[in-house]
N, C-alpha and C positions, 0 to 999 in steps of 0.2 A: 265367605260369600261376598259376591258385590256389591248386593243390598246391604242395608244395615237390621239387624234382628232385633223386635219386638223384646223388651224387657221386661221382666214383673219381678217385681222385691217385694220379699215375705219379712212380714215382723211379727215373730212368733209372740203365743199365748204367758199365762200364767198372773193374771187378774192385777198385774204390775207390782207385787211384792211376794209371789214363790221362786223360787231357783227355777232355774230351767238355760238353755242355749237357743243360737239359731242353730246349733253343729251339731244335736241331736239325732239320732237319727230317722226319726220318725219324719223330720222337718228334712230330710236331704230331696234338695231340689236338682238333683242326676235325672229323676225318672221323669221328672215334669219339661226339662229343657229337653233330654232326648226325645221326648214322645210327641211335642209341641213345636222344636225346631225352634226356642225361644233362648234369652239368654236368661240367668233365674239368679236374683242377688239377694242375699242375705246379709241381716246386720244384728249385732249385739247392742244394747243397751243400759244403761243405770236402771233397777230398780228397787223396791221400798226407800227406806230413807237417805236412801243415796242417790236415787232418781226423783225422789218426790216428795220429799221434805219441804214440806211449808212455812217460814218463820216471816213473819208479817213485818217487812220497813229491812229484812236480813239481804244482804247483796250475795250472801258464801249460801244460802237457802232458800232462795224465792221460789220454789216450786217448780213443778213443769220439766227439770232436766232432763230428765228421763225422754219425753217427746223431742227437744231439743236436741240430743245425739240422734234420735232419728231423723228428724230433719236437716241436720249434718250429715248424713249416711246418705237421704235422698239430695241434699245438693251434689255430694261427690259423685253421686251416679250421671247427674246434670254434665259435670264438668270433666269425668271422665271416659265414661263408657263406650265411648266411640273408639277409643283403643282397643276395645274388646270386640269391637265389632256390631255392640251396639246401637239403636238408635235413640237417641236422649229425648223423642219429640213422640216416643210412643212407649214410655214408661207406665205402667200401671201398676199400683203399688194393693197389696191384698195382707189379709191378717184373720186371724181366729182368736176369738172371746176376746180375749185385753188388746190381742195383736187387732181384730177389728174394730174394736173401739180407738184404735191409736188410727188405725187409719181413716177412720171418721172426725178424729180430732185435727186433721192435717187437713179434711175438706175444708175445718171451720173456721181453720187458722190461716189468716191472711197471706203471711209470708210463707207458709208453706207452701198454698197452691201452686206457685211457676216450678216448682220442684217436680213434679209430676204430673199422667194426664187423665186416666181412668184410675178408678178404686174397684177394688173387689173388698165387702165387710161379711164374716162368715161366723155367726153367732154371737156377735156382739158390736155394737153401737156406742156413740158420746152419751146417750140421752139413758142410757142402763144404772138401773139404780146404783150398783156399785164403782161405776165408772169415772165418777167427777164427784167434788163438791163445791159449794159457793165459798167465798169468802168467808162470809160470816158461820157457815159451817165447819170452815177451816179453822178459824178464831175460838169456835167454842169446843172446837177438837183438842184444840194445844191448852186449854185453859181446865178439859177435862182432864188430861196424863197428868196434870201437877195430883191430884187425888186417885188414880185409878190402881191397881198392885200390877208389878211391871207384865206377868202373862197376858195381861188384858192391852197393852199397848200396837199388840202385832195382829193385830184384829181387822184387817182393812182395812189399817190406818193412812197409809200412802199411798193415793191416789192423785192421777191431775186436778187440779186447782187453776177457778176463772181465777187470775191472774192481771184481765185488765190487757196483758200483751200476744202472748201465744194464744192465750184466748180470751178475746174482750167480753163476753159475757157468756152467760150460759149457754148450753148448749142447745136448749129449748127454745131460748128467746132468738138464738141464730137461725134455727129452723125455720120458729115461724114469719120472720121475717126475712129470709130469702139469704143471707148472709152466709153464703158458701160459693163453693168453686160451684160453676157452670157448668159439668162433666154428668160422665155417663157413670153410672155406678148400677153395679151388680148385688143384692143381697142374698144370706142364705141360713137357715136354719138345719137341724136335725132333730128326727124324731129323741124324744127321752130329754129333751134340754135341759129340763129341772135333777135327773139325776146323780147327775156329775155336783152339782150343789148339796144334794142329799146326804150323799157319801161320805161328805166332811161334817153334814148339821148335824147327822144322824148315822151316828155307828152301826153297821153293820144292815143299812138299807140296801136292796136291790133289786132289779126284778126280775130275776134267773133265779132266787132261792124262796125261802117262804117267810119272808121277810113282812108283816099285815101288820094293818094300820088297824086299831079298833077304831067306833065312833069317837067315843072319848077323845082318843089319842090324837083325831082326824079334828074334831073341833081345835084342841090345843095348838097344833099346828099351822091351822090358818093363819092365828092370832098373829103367834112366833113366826109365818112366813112373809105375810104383807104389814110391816109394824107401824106404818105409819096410816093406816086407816082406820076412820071412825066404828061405830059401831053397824051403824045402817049398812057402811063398806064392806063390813065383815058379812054378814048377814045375808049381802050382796051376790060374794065369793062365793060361800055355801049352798046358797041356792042355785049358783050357778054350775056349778061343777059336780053337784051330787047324785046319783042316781036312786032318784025319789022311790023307782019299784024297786030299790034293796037297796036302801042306805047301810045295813049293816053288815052290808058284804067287805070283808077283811082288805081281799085282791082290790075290789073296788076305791075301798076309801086309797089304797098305796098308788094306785096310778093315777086317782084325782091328785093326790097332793103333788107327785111327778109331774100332772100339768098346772096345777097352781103355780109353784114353782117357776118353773121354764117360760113359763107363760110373764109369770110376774119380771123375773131376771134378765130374758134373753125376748121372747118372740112379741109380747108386744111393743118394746119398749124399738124392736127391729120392725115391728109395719109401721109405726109412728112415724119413728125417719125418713123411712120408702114415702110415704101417702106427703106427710111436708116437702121432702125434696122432688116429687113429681108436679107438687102444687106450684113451683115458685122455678121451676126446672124446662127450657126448655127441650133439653132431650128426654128421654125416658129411665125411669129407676124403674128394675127388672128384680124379682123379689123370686124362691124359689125353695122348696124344704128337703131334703135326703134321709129316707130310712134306710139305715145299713145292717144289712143280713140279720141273722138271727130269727126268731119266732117270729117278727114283723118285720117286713122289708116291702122295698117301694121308693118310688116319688113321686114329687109333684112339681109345676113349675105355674108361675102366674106374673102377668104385671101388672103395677101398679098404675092405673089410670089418672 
């Protein structure tokens, strides 16, 4: 074409320490560039302790490598893409659960910004509990493996890391104080967001079979879902999510704890972001949820003001 084509590069999922590819084929971006007229780049990456090993004052492990090849990946699209026809000044870079949180870590990250121009983040965020840790979080990670028995080491241990460079502080405190690229960003959720967490916390969870939660079982779970809240917090949860005229309904308590869950891991930790980056943003962050087929289906779309 004589124009040059719109690009969007996918940095796929997988929480930054399971296997997985961008060459997958679930991730083949054929149907997305024929459908769109766009040009669709993918990249591969370092992850767990080879992308994200943290060793404090260490030059061969400082953290972060992992976002680093992507942002290598997004420079060579800068510098080369116009060979392919290309335009390098309408790059929008998008990703799902880890893959959207990495592309939220690239809003935050200073030298990433000229690397690209719009974000798409699609179930995951910098600011998601499992996402990042501090420093001093990181500190008392490496200082817990000297005692822990080795199955316990692969636990979500390798995650990005403030670092002070790729990323100068938290991701929260970037938020609230404006410290991101100036851009338009898209966010997105799906219905069941907590399930897919379920799956691995809890053997044999679903909600196609007869899978119930008793009371009991529904209290214990809270605890074990949101662990870093008090008791008033917990208390909080409970009340909020339960339904008072039949708390002891099996079906009931399984799809509260599905939106505890989701809710705790992915959706709010994904309006937080929207509502800061719209606050301090002067274009618009445009927020949106997808229910895919099945017994419930639907959507919705909304912006954030």
């Amino acid at each position: 074409p004589l124009s040059k084509l719109p690009v969007y590069v996918w940095t796929w999922p997988k929480y930054f320490i399971l296997f997985g590819s961008s060459s997958l084929d679930v991730y083949d971006g054929r149907y997305l560039a024929h459908s769109e007229t766009v040009i669709v780049v993918s990249m591969n990456y370092r992850i767990g302790a080879f992308g994200f090993l943290a060793l404090h004052g260490s030059s061969e492990a400082p953290g972060n490598v992992g976002l680093l090849d992507q942002r290598m990946a997004l420079q060579w699209v800068q510098d080369n893409i116009h060979f392919f026809g290309g335009n390098p000044k309408q790059v929008t870079i998008f990703g799902e659960s880890a893959g959207g949180a990495s592309v939220g870590f690239h809003l935050l990250s200073p030298d990433s910004r000229p690397t690209f121009t719009r974000a798409i983040l699609q179930s995951g965020v910098p600011n998601c509990p499992w996402a990042s840790v501090s420093p001093a979080e990181s500190h008392v990670g490496l200082s817990s493996m000297q005692v822990l028995p080795w199955s316990a080491l692969f636990r979500f241990s390798f995650v990005p890391v403030v670092d002070g460079e790729f990323l100068p502080d938290t991701p929260e405190a970037m938020l609230n104080s404006g410290n991101f690229k100036d851009t338009q960003i898209l966010l997105g959720v799906n219905q069941n967001e907590g399930s897919y967490f379920l799956l691995y916390g809890a053997p044999g969870f679903s909600k196609d079979n007869d899978s119930l939660i008793s009371r009991e079982d529904f209290l214990e779970s809270v605890r074990l879902s949101v662990p870093h809240a008090n008791d008033i917090g917990l208390e909080a949860v409970v009340l909020q999510y339960t339904d008072w005229m039949d708390e002891n309904n099996e079906i009931k308590n399984r799809d509260a704890m599905d939106d505890i869950v989701g809710d705790h891991n992915v959706i709010c930790p994904l309006a937080h972001f929207a509502r800061s980056y719209a606050q301090h943003n002067a274009l618009k962050a445009n927020m949106g949820g997808i229910n895919f087929g099945g017994v419930n289906s639907g959507n919705s779309q909304g912006r954030i003001p």
